[in-house]
VMD Tcl script that builds the backbone (N, CA, C; Angstrom):
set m [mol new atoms 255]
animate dup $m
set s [atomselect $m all]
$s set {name element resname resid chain x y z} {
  {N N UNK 1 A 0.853 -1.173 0.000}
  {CA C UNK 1 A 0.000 0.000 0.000}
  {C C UNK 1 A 0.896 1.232 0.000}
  {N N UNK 2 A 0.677 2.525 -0.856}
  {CA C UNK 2 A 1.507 3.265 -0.864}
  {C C UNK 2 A 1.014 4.429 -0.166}
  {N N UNK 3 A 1.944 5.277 0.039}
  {CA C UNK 3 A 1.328 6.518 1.404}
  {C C UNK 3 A 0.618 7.031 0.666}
  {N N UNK 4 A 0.156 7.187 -0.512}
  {CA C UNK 4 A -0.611 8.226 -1.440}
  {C C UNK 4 A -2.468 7.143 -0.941}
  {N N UNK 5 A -2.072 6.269 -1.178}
  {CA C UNK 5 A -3.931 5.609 -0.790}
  {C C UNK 5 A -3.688 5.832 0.858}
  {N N UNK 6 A -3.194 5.512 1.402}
  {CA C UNK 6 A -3.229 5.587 2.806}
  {C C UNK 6 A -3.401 7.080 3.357}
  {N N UNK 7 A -2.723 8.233 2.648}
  {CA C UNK 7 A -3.690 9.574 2.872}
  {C C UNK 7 A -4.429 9.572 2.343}
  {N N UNK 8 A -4.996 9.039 0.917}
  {CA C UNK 8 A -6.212 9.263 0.609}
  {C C UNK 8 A -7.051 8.838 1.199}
  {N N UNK 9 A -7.300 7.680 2.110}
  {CA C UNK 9 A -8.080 6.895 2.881}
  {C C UNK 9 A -8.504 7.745 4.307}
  {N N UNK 10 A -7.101 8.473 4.854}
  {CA C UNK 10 A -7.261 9.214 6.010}
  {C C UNK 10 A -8.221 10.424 5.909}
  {N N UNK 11 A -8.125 11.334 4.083}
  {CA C UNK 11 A -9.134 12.141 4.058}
  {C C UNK 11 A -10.088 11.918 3.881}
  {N N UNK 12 A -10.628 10.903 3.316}
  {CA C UNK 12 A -12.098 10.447 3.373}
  {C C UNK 12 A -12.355 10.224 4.348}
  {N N UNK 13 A -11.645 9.481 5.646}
  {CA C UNK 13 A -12.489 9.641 6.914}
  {C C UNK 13 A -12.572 11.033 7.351}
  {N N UNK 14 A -11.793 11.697 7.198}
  {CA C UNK 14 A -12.000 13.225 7.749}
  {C C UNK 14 A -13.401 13.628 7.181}
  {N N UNK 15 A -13.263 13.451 5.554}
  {CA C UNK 15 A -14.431 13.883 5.413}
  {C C UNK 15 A -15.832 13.721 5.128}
  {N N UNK 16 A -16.276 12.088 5.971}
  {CA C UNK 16 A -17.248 11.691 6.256}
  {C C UNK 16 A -17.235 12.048 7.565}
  {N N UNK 17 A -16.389 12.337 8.787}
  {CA C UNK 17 A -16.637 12.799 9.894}
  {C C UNK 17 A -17.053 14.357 10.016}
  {N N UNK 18 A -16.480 15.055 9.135}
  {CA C UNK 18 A -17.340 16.351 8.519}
  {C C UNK 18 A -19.167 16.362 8.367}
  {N N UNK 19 A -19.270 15.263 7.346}
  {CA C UNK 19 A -20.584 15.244 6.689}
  {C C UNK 19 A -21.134 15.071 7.774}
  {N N UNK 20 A -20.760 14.023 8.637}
  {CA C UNK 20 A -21.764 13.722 9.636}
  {C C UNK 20 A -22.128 14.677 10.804}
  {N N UNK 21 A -21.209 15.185 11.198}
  {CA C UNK 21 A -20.972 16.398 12.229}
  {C C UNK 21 A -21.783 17.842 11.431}
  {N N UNK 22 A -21.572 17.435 10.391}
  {CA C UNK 22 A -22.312 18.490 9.067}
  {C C UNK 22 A -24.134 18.293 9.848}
  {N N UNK 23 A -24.229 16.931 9.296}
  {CA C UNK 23 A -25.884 16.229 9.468}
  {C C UNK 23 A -26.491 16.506 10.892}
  {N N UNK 24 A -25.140 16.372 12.331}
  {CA C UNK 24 A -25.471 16.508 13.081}
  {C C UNK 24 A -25.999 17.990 13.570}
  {N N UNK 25 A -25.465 19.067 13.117}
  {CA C UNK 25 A -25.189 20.217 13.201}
  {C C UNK 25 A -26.708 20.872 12.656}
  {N N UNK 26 A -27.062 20.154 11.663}
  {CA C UNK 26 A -28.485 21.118 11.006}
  {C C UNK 26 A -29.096 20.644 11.656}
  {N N UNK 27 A -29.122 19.392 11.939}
  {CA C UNK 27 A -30.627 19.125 13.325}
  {C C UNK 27 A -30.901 19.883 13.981}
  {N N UNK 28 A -29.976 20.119 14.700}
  {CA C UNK 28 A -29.469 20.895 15.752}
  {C C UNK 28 A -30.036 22.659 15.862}
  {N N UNK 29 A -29.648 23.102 14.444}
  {CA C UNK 29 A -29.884 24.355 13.794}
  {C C UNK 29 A -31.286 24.397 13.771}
  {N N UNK 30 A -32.130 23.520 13.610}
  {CA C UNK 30 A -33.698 23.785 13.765}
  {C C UNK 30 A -34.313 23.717 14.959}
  {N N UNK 31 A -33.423 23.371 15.848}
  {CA C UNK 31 A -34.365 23.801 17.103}
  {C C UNK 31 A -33.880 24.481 17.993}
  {N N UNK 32 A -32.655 25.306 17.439}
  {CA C UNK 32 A -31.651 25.583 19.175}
  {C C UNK 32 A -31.534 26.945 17.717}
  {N N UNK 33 A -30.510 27.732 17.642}
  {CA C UNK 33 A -29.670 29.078 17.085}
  {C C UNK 33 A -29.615 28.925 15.668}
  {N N UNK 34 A -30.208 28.861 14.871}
  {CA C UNK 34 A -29.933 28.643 13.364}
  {C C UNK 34 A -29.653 29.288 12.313}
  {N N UNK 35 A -29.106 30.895 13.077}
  {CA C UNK 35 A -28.108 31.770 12.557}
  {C C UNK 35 A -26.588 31.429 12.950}
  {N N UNK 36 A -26.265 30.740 13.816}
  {CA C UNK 36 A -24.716 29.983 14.548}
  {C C UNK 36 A -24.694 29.070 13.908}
  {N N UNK 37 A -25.389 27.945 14.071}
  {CA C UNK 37 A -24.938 26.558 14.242}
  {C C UNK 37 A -25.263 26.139 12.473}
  {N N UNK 38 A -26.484 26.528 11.682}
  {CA C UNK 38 A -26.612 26.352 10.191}
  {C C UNK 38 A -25.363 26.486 9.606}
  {N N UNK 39 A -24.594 27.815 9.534}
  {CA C UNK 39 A -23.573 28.741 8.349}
  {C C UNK 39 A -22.050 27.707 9.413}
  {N N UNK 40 A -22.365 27.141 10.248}
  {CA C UNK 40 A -21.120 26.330 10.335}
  {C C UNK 40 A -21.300 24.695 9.830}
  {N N UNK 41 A -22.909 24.306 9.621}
  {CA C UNK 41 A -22.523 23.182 9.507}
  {C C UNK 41 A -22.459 23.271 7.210}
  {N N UNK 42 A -22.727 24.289 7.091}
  {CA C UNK 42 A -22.697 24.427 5.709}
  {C C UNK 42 A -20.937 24.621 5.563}
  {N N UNK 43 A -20.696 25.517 6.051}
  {CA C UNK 43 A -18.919 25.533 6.013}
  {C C UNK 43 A -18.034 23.993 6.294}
  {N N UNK 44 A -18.796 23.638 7.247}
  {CA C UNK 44 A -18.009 21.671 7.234}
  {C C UNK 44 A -18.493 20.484 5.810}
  {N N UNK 45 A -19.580 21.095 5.535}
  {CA C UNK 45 A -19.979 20.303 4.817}
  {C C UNK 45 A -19.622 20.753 2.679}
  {N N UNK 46 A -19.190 22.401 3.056}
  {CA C UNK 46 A -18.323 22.469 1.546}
  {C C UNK 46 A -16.580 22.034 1.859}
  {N N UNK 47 A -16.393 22.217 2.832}
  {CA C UNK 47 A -14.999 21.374 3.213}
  {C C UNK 47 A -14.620 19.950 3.179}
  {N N UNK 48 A -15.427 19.039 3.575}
  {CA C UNK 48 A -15.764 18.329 3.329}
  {C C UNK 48 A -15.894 17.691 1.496}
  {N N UNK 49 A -16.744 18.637 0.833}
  {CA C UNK 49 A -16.598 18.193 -0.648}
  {C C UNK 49 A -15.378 18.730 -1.233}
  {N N UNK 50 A -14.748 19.285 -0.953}
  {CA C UNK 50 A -13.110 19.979 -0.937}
  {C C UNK 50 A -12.290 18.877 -1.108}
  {N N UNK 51 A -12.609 17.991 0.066}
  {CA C UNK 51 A -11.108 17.416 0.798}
  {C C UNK 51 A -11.670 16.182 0.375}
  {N N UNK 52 A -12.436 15.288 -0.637}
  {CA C UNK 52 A -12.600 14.096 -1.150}
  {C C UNK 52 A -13.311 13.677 -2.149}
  {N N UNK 53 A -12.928 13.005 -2.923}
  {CA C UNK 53 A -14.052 12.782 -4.141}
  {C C UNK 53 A -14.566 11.638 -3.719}
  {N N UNK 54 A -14.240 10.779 -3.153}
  {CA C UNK 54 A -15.299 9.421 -2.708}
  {C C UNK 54 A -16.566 9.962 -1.665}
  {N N UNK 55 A -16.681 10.883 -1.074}
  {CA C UNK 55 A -18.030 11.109 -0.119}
  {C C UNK 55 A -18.336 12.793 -0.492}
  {N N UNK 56 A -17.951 12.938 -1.765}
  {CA C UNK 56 A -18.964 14.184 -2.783}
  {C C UNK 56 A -20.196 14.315 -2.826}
  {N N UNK 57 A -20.482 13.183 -3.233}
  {CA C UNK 57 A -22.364 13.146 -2.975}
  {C C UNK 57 A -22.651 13.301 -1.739}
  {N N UNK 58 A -22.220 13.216 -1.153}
  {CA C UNK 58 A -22.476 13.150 0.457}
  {C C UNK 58 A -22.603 14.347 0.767}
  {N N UNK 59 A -21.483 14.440 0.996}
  {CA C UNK 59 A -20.832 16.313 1.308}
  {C C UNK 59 A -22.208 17.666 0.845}
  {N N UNK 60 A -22.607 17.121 -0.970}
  {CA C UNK 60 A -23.462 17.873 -1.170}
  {C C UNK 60 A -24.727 17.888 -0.728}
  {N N UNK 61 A -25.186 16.407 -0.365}
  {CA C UNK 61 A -26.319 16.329 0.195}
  {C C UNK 61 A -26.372 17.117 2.018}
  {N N UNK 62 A -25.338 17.146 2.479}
  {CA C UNK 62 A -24.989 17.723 3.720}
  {C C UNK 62 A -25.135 19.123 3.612}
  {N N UNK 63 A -24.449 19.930 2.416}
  {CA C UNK 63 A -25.281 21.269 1.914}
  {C C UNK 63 A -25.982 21.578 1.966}
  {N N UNK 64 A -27.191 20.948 1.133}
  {CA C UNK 64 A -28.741 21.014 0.606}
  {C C UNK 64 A -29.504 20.807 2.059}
  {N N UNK 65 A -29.148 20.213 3.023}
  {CA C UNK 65 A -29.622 19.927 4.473}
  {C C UNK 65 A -29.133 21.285 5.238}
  {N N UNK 66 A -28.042 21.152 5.729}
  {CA C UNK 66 A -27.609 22.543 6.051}
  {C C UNK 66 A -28.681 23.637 5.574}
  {N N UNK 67 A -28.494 23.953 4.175}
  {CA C UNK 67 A -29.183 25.392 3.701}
  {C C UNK 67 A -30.769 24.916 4.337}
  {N N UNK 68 A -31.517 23.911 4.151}
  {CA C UNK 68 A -32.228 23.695 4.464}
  {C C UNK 68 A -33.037 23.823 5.743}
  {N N UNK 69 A -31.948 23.370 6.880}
  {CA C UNK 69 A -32.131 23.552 7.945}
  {C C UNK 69 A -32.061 24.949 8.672}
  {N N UNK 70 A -31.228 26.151 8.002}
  {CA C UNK 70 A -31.023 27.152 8.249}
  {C C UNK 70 A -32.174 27.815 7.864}
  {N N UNK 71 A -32.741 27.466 6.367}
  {CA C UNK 71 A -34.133 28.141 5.979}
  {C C UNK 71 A -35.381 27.984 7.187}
  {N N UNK 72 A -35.362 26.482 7.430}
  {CA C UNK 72 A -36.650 25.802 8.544}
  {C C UNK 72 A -36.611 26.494 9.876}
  {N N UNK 73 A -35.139 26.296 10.375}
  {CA C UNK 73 A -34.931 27.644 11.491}
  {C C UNK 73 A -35.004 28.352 11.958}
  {N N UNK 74 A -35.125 29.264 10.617}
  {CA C UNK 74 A -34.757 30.856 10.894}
  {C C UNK 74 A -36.793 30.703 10.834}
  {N N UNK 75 A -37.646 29.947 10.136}
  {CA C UNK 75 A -39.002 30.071 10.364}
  {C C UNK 75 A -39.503 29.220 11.599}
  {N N UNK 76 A -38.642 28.428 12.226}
  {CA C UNK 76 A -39.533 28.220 13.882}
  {C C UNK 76 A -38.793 28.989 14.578}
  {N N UNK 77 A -37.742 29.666 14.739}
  {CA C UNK 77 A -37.121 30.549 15.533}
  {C C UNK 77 A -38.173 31.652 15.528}
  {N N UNK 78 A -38.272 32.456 14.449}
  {CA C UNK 78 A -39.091 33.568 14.368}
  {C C UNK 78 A -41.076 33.409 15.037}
  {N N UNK 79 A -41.215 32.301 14.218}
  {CA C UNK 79 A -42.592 31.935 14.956}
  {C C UNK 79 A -42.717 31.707 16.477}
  {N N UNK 80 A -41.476 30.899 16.940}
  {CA C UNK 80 A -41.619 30.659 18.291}
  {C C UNK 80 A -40.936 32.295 19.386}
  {N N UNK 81 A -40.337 33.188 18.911}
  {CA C UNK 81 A -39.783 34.340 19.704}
  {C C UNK 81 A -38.660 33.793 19.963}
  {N N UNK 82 A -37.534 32.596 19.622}
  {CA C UNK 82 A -36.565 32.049 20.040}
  {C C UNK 82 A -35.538 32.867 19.370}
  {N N UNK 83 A -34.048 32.737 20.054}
  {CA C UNK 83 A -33.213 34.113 19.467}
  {C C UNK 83 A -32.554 33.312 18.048}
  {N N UNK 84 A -32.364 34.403 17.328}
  {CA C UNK 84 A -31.650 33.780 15.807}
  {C C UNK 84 A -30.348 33.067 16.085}
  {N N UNK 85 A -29.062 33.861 16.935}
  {CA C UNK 85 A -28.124 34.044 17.268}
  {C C UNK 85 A -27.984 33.388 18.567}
}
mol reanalyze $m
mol bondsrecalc $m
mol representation Tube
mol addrep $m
């Protein structure tokens, strides 16, 4: 095995531990601060498609969630009086 697959192997775990921390992060963003916690899990999750081509699809689907979750957010934050920030 040559060090070139063996870092390549190390960044794909990095950056499925991204995506997921990504996935974990927008949950998160819809019921707690989803002006904080959204625009960081979107920043892990274009880093993430950065740093690997084997979990790309991933990464982007972690985007589309992110933006998503930041959109859903920012509308139960506002409905409920909960702070953006």
């Amino acid at each position: 095995m040559s060090d070139y697959s063996v870092n390549q192997s190390r960044a794909d775990m990095v950056a499925g531990l991204f995506c997921a921390f990504s996935f974990a992060l927008s949950g998160l963003a819809i019921a707690l601060k989803p002006g904080l916690l959204a625009p960081v899990a979107i920043l892990l999750a274009l880093a993430a498609a950065r740093m690997t081509s084997a979990h790309r699809t991933l990464a982007g689907i972690a985007v589309i969630v992110a933006a998503l979750a930041f959109f859903f957010g920012m509308i139960v934050a506002i409905s409920t009086d909960n702070p953006l920030f």
